[in-house]
C-alpha positions, 0 to 999 in steps of 0.5 A, a space after each residue: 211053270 207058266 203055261 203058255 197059250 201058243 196062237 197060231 195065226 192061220 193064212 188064207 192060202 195063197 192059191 186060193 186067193 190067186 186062182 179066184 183072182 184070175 177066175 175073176 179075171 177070166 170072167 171080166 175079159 169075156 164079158 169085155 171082149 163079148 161087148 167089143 166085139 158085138 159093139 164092132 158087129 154091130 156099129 162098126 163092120 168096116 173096122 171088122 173088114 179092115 181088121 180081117 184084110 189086114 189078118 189075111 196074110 196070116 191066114 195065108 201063111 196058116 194055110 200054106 204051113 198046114 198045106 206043107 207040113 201035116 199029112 194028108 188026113 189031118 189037112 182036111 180036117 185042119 183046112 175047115 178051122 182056117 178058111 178065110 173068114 173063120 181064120 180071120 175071125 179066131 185070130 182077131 178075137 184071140 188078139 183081141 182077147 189077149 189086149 183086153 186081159 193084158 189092159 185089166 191085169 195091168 189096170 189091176 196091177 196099177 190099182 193094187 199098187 196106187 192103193 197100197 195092197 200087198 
């Protein structure tokens, strides 16, 4: 009888390598979106304010939804995290957020498929 060597090819698990992906990902977006915004802060305030004015209905609409639909002892809490500027704010970095991780996912996306990579 011939005795067979049985190799087993062992892949790197797949979540694994997507999660540090995405964690890679993450860390990129905050550090890009860090640098826009303090670049904005610092250079460029009147693109801020133009931004913020134009995000001022949303900021409105929030106010009128938690206005209209929470009970009275979660709108006071709610009101603080949506006041003019606040609100403003976290809608824009959000936005702004969400362009960066879309624009370095399909950059990533365009890379892996120009160089090949499965």
């Amino acid at each position: 009888m011939a005795n067979y060597d049985v190799v087993t090819r062992r892949d790197p698990p797949r979540f694994i390598w997507l999660f540090l992906g995405k964690v890679i990902l993450l860390a990129i977006t905050i550090l890009v979106v860090w640098m826009v915004y303090a670049y904005l802060h610092a250079y460029r305030l009147d693109w801020l304010g133009f931004v913020y004015a134009k995000l001022t209905p949303v900021t409105t609409g929030l106010y009128t939804l938690v206005e209209t639909y929470f009970p009275a002892d979660v709108k006071y809490k709610i009101r603080g995290a949506i006041t003019d500027d606040l609100g403003q704010r976290s809608i824009f970095l959000l936005l702004l957020t969400a362009t960066v991780e879309l624009a370095l996912y399909s950059l990533f996306k365009l890379l892996k498929y120009v160089f090949g990579a499965r």
